[in-house]
Every structure is written in C-alpha cells, then in structure tokens.
C-alpha positions as CSV (number, residue, x, y, z in Angstrom):
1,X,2.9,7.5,8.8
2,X,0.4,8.0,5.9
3,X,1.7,10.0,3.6
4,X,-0.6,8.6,1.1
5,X,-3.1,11.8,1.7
6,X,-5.6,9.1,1.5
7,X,-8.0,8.3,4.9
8,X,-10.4,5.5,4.7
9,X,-14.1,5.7,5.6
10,X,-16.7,3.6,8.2
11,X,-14.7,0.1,7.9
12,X,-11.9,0.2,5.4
13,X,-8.5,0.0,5.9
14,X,-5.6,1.4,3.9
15,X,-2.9,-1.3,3.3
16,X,0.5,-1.1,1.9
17,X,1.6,-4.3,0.3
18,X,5.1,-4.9,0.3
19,X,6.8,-4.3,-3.2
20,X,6.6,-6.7,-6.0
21,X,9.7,-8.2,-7.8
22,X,10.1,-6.2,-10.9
23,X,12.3,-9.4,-12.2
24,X,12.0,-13.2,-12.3
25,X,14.9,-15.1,-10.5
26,X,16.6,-15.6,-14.0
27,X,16.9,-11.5,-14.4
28,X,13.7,-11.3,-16.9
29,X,11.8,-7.9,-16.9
30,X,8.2,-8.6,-16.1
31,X,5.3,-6.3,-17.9
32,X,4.1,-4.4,-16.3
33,X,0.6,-6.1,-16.2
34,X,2.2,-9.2,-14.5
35,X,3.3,-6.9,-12.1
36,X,0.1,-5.4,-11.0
37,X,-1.5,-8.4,-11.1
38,X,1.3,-9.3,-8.8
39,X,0.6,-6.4,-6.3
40,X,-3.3,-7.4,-6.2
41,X,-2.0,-10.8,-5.3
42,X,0.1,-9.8,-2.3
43,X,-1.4,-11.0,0.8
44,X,1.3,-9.2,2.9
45,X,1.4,-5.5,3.7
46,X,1.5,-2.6,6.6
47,X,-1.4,-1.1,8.1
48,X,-1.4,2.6,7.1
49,X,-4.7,4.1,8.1
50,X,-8.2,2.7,9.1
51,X,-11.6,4.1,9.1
52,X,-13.5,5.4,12.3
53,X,-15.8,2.4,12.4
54,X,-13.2,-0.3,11.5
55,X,-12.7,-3.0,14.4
56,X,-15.4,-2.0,16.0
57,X,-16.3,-5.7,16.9
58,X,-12.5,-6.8,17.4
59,X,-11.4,-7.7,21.1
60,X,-7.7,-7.2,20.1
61,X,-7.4,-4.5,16.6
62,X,-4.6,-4.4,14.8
63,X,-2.6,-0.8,14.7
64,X,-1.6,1.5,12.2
65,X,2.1,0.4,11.8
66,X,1.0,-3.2,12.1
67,X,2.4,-6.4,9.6
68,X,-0.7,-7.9,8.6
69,X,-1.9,-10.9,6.1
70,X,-5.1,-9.9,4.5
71,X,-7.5,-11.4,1.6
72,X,-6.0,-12.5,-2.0
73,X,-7.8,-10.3,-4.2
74,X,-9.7,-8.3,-1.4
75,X,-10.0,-4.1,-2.0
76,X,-8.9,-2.4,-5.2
77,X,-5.6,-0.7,-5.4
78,X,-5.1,3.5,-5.0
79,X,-2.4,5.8,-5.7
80,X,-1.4,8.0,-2.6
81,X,-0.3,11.3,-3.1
82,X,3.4,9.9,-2.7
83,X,2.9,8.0,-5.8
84,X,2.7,4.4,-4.1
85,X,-0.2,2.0,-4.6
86,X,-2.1,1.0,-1.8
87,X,-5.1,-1.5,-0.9
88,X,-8.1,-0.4,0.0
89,X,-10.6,-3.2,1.6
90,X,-12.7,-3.8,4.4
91,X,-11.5,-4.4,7.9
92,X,-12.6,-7.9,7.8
93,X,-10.3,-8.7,4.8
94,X,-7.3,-8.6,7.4
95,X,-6.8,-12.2,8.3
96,X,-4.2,-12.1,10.8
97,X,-1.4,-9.7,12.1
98,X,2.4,-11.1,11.8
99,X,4.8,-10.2,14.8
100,X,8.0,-8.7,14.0
C-alpha cells in the first residue's frame, strides 16, 4: 500500500489527504498556491504507513488503510516516490478514524 518509498520514524505517521479541487464550483482554475494551501488544510486522508513507536499508548490504533481526520495544519507535506504529496505528522495529530 505505500508506494510512496517513504517510512516514518518513532511516532509519525504518513497520511494521504484526499485530493484538492483544482477548480472553484463556477469552473475557475485555482493557482496553484491556493491549492497547496488547500492540501495543508485537508483534515481528511488515508493512513499509509506509521512509525515503529506510533500508538504506543492507544488502546484501539488506527491501521494502515484506515480513513482518518487529523489536525488542520499538523505535519509538513512530502513527495513520495510516486509523485503524490503526503502528510507527515505525529501520531497524536490523528483526531479520530471515520468508518466506511
């Protein structure tokens, strides 16, 4: 499942946020600043990978493969070796898992 070549360390977590619109409802092209601001706003994504110490203190973790809601703002975004951008942050930026 990760194809992004990249594997977190001690307690972060690699995150995929679900895709950013590329255009408003009205069909307008956004820059393509608003749309990585967009991407570090996404509080929606997949668990891809997580580090060997992350959860270590959770009764119930979250999986690899998992929908999860995580911090506004938390991590940085990466590149993958598949050329998609991915969060990195800590384990305790996860908020809560959604059910699908």
């Amino acid at each position: 499942m990760n194809d992004s070549k990249i594997q977190p360390r001690e307690f972060k977590v690699l995150i995929l946020p679900e895709a950013v619109e590329e255009r408003t409802a009205g069909g307008i092209i956004l820059a393509q600043t608003t749309k990585e601001k967009g991407q570090m706003a996404q509080v929606k994504g997949t668990l891809v990978a997580v580090g060997g110490n992350a959860f270590e203190d959770w009764s119930d973790p979250p999986q690899a493969g998992d929908l999860v809601y995580i911090g506004k703002y938390a991590g940085y975004m990466v590149t993958g070796a598949d050329g998609k951008e991915y969060r990195l942050c800590n384990d305790k930026d996860i908020a809560a898992t959604i059910e699908r």
